[in-house]
MARZAVO-271543 format. One record per residue: residue in one letter; x, y, z of N, C-alpha, C, CB in turn. Coordinates in nm, 4 decimals. Last residue first. Glycine has a CB too. Example, Ala and Ser with C-alpha at 12.3 -4.5 7.8 and 13.67 -1.06 7.14 Angstrom:
<recs>
REC_resn_neast_nnorth_nup_caeast_canorth_caup_ceast_cnorth_cup_cbeast_cbnorth_cbup
REC_S_1.2850_-0.2250_0.7080_1.3670_-0.1060_0.7140_1.2900_0.0030_0.7870_1.4084_-0.0598_0.5725
REC_A_1.3190_-0.5690_0.7800_1.2300_-0.4500_0.7800_1.3200_-0.3300_0.7800_1.1308_-0.4473_0.9046
</recs>
This chain:
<recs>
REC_resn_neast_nnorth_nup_caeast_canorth_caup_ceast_cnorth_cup_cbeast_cbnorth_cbup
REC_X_-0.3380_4.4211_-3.4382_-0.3784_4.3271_-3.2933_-0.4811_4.4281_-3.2009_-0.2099_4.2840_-3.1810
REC_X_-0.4118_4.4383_-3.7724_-0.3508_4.4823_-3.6572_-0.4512_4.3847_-3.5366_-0.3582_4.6703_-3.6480
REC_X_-0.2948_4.1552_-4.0124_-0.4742_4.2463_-3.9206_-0.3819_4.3114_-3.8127_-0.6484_4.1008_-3.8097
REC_X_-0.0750_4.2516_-4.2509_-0.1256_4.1972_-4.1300_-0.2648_4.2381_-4.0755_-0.0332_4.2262_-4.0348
REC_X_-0.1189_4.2122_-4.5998_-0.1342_4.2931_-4.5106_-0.1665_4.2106_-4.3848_-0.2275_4.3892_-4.5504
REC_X_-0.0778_4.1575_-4.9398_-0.0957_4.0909_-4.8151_-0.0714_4.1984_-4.7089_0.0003_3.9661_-4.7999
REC_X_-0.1859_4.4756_-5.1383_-0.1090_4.2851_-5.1063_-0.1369_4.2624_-4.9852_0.0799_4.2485_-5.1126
REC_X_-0.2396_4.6978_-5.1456_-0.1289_4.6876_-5.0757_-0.0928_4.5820_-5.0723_-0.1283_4.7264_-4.9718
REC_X_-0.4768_4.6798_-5.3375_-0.3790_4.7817_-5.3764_-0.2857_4.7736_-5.3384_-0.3946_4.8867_-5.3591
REC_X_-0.6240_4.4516_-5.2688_-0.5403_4.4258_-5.4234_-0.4364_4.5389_-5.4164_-0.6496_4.4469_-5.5858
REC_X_-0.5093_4.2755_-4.9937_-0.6095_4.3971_-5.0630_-0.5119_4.3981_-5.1508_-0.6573_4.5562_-4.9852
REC_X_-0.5507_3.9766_-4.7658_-0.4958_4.0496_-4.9051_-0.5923_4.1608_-4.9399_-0.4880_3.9415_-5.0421
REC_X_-0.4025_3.9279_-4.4470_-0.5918_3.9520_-4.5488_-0.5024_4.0118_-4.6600_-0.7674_4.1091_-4.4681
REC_X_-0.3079_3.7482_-4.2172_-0.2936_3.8763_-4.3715_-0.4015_3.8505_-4.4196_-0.1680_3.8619_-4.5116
REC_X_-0.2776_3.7016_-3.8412_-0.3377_3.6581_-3.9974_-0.3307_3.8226_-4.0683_-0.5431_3.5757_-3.9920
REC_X_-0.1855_3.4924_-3.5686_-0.1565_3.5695_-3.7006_-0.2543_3.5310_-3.8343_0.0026_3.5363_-3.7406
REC_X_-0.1114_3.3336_-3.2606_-0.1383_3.3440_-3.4363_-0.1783_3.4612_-3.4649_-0.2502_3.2500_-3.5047
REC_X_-0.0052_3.0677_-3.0318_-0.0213_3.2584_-3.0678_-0.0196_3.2026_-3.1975_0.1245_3.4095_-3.0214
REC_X_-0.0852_2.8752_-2.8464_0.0017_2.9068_-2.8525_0.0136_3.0740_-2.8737_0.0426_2.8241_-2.9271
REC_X_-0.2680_2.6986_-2.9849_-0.2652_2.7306_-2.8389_-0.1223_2.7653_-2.8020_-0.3182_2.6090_-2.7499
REC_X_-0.1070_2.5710_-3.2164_-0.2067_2.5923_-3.1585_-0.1622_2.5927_-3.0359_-0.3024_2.5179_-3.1861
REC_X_0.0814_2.8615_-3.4019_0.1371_2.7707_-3.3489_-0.0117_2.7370_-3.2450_0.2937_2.8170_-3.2855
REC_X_-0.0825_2.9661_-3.7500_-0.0704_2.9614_-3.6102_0.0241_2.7648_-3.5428_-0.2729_2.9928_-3.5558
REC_X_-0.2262_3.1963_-3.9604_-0.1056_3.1211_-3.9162_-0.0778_3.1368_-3.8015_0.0023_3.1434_-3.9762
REC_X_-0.4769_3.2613_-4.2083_-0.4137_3.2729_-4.0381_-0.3060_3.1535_-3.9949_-0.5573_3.2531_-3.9136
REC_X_-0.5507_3.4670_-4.4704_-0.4698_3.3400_-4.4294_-0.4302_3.3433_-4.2656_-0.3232_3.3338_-4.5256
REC_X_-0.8480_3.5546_-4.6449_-0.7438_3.6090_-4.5360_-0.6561_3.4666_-4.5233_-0.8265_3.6691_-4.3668
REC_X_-1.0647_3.6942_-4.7328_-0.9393_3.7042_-4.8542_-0.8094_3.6776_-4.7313_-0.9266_3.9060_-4.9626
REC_X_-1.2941_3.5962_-4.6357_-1.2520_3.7449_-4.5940_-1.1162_3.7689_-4.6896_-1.2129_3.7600_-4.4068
REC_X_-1.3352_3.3762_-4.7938_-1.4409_3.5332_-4.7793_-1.3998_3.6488_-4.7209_-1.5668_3.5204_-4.6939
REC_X_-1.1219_3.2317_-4.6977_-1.1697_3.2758_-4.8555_-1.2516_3.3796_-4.8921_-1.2386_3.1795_-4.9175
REC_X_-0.9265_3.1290_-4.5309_-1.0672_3.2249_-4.5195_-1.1140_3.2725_-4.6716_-1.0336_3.3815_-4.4179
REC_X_-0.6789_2.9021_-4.4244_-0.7650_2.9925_-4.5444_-0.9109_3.0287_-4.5220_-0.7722_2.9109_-4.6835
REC_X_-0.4553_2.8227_-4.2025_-0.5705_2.8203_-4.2719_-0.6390_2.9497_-4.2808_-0.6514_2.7274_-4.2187
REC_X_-0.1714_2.6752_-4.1863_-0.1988_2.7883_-4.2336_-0.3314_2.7621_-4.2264_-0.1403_2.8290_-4.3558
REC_X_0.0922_2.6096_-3.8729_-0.0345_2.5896_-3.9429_-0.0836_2.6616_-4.0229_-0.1187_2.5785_-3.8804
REC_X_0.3675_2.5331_-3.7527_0.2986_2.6519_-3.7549_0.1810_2.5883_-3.8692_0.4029_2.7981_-3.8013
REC_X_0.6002_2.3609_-3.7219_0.5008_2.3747_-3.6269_0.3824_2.4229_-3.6798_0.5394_2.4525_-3.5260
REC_X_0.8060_2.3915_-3.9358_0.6869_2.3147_-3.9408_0.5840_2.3276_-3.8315_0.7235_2.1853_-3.9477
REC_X_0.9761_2.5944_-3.9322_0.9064_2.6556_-3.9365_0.7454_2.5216_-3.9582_0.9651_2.7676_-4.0391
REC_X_1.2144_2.4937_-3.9997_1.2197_2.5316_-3.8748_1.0724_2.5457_-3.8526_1.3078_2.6535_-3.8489
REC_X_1.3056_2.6768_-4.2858_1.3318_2.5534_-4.2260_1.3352_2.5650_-4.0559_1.4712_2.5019_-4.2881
REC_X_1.0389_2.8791_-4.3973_1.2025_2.8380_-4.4084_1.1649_2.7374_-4.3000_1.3482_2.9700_-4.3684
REC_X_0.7950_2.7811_-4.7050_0.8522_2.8095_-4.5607_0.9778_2.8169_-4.5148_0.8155_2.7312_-4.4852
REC_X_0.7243_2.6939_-4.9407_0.7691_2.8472_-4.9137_0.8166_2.9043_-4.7685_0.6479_2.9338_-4.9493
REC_X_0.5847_2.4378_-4.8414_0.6718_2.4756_-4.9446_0.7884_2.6072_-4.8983_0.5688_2.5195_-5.0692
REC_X_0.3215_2.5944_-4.7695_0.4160_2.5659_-4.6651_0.5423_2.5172_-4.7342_0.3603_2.4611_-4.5626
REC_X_0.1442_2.6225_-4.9730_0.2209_2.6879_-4.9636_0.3322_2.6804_-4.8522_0.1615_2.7728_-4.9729
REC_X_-0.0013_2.3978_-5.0932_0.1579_2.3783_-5.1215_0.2206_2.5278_-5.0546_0.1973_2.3589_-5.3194
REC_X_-0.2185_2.4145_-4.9367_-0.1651_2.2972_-4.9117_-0.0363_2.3105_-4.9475_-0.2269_2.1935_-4.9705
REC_X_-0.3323_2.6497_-5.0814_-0.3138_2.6539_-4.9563_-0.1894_2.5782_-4.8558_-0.4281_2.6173_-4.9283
REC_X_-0.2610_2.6575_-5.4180_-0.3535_2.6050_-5.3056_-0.2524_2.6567_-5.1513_-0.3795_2.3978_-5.3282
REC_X_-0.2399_2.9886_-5.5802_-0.2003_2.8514_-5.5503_-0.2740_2.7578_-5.4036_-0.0370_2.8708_-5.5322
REC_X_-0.1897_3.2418_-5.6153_-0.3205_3.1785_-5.6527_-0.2794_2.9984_-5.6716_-0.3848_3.2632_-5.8163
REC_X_0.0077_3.4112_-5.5296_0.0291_3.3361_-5.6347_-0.0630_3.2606_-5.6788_0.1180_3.2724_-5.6207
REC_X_-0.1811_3.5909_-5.4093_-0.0954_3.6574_-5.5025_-0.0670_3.5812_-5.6238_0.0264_3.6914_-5.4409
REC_X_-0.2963_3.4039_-5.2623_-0.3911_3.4907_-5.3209_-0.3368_3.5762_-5.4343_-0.4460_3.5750_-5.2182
REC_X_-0.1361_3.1931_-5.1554_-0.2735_3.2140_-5.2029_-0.3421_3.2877_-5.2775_-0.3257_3.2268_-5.1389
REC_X_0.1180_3.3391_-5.1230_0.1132_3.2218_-5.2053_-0.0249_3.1720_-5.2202_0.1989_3.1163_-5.1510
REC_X_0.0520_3.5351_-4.9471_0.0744_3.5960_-5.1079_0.0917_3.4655_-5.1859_0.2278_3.7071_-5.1340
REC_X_-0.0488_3.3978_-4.7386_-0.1334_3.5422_-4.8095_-0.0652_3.5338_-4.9223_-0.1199_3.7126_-4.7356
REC_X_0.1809_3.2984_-4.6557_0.0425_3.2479_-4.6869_-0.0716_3.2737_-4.7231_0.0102_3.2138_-4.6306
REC_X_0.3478_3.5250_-4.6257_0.4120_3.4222_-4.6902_0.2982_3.3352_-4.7269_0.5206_3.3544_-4.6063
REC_X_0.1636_3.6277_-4.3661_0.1989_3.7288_-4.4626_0.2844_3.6329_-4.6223_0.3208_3.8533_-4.3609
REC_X_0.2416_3.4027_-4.1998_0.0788_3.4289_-4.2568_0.1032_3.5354_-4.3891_-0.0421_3.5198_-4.1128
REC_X_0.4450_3.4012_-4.1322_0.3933_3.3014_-4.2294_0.2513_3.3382_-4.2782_0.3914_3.1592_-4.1645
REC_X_0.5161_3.6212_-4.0292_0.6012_3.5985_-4.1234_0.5334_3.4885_-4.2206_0.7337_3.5596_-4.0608
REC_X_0.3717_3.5372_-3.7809_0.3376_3.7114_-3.8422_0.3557_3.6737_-4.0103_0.4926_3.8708_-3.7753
REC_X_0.4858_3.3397_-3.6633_0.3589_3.2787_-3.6695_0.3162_3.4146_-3.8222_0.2508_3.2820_-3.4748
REC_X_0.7807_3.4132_-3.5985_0.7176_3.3263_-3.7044_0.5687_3.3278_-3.7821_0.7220_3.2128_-3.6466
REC_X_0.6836_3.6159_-3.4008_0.7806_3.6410_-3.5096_0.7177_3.5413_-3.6096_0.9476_3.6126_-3.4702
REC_X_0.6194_3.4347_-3.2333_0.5132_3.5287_-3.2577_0.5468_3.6113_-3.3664_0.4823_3.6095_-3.1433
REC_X_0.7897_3.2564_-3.1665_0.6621_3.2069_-3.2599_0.5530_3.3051_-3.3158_0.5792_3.1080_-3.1782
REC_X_0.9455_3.4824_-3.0207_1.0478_3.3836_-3.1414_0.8450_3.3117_-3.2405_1.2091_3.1645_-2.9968
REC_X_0.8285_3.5270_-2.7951_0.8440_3.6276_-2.8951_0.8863_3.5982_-3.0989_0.9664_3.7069_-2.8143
REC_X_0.7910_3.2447_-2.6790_0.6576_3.2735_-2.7569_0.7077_3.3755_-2.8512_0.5241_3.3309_-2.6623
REC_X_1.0014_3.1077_-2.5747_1.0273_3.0984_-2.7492_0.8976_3.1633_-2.7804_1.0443_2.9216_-2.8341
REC_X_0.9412_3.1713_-2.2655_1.1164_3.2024_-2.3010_1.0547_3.2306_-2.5210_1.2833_2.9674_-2.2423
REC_X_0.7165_3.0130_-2.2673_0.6943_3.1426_-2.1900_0.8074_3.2110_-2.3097_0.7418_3.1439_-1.9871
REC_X_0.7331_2.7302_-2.3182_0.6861_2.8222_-2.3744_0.6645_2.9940_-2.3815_0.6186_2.7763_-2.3671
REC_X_0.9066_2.6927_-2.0856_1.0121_2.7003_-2.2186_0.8592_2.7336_-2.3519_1.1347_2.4863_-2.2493
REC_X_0.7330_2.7224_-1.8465_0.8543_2.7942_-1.8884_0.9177_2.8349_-2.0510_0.9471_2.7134_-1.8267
REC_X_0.5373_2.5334_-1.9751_0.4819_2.6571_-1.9243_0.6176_2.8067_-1.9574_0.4453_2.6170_-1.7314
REC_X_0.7225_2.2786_-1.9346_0.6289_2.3104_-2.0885_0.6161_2.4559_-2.0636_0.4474_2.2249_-2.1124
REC_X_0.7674_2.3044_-1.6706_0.8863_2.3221_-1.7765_0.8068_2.3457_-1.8888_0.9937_2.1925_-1.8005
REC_X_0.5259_2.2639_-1.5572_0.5591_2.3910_-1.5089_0.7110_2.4077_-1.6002_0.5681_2.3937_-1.3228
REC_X_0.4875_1.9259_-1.6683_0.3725_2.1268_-1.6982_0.4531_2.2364_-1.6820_0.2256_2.1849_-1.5561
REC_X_0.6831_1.8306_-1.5515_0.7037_1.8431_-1.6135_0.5751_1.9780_-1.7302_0.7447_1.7169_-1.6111
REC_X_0.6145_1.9184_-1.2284_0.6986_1.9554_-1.2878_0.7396_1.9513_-1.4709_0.7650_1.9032_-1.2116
REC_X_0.3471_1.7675_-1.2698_0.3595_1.9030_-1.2194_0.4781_1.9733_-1.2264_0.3286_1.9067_-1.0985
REC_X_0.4757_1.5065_-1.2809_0.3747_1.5443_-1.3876_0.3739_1.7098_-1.3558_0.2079_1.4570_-1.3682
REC_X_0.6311_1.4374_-1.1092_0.6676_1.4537_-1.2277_0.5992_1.5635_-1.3184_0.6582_1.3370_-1.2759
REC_X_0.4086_1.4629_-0.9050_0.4911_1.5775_-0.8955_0.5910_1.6070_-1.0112_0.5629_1.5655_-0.7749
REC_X_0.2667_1.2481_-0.9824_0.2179_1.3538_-0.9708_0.3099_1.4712_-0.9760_0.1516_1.3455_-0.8714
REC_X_0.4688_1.0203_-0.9262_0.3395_1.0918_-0.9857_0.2817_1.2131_-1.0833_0.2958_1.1202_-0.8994
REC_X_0.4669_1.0547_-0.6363_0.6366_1.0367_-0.7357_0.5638_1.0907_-0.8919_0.7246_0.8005_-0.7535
REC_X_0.2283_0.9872_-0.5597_0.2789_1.1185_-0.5511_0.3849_1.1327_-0.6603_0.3347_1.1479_-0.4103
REC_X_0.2194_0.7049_-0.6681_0.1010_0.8175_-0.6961_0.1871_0.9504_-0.6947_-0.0354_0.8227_-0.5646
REC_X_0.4048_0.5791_-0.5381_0.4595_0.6012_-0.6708_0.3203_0.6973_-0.7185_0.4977_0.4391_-0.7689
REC_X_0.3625_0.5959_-0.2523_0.4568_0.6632_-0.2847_0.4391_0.7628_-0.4764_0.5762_0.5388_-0.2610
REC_X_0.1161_0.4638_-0.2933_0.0817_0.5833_-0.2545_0.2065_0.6378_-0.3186_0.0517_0.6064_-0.1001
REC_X_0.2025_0.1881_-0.3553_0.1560_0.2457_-0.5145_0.1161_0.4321_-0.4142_-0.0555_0.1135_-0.6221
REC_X_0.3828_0.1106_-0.1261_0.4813_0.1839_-0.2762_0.4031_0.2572_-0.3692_0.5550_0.0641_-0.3867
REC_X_0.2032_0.1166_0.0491_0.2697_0.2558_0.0810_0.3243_0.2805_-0.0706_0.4053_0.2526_0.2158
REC_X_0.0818_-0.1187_0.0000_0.0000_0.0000_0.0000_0.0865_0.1256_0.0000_-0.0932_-0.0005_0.1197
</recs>
């Protein structure tokens, strides 16, 4: 009875430590995804709508590093949002006069 109490806590406190490192080392790279997340959407705007290409090949056009990040397409609003989930995202809406354009925050 005492080892499976022990190994409950032993447990638990992994587990609570290993959250409170996820928490950290997301805290430290969000400026770094929030950089990314800006860069791809604006890169997923113009390979949609500029280059009128699917959605699917524009990650292609990505630099290296950059697989986390997700694109999806709004078609009615002319927009692309790029995102790390639950995390932080981004989105360009295209206008014909200026091209891809961020949404301000």
């Amino acid at each position: 009875m005492k080892a499976s109490r022990a190994l409950g806590i032993g447990s638990a406190v992994a587990l609570l430590a290993a959250v409170g490192g996820a928490a950290v080392y997301a805290d430290r790279v969000r400026p770094q995804l929030e950089l990314g997340v800006g860069y791809a959407a604006r890169v997923g705007c113009a390979c949609r709508y500029i280059g009128h290409r699917p959605i699917e090949s524009c990650h292609a056009d990505f630099e290296p590093g950059m697989e986390p990040i997700r694109l999806a397409d709004d078609p009615a609003r002319r927009a692309v949002t790029a995102s790390v989930p639950l995390l932080t995202s981004r989105t360009a809406r295209f206008d014909p006069l200026l091209g891809c354009q961020p949404d301000p925050r």
